[in-house]
Residue, then its C-alpha position, 0 to 999 in steps of 0.5 A: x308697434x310695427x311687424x317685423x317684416x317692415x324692419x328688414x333690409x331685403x323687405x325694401x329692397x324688394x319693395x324698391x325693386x318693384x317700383x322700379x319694375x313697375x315703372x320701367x315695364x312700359x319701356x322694356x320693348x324700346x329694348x327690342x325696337x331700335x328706331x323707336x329707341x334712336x328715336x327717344x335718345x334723339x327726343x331727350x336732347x343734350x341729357x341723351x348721353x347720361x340716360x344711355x349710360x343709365x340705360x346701358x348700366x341696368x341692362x349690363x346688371x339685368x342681363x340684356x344683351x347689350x349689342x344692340x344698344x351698343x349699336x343704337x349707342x353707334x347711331x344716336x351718339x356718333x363715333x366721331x365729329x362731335x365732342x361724344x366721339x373718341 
């Protein structure tokens, strides 16, 4: 029989969350160093454009500010001259 705790909802949402921390916690100072950041958007190829959506997503829901990805976002994706561009 199982305890309790493994049956609550908020249980594997921490559990979640942590694993997700834990994972993401070697890339948290790209946050803070914009070459190195232009850099591995520029690495990533033609899927530069979903993880800079996903990366902007997570930072909006964890409270980072976002004006320098909105600037990174500027340099790696264009603002115009190519299909990304409005």
């Amino acid at each position: 029989m199982t305890p309790a705790i493994y049956r609550k909802r908020a249980f594997w949402l921490l559990v979640g969350a942590g694993i997700c921390l834990a994972w993401g916690w070697r890339y948290l100072p790209l946050l803070f160093d914009p070459p190195a950041l232009i850099a591995s958007f520029d690495a990533l190829g033609p899927w530069k454009v979903p993880v800079f959506l996903a990366v902007h997503i997570l930072a909006t829901v964890f409270g980072v500010p976002g004006t320098v990805l909105v600037l990174i976002g500027g340099a790696c994706l264009g603002s115009g001259g190519d299909h990304f561009g409005l």
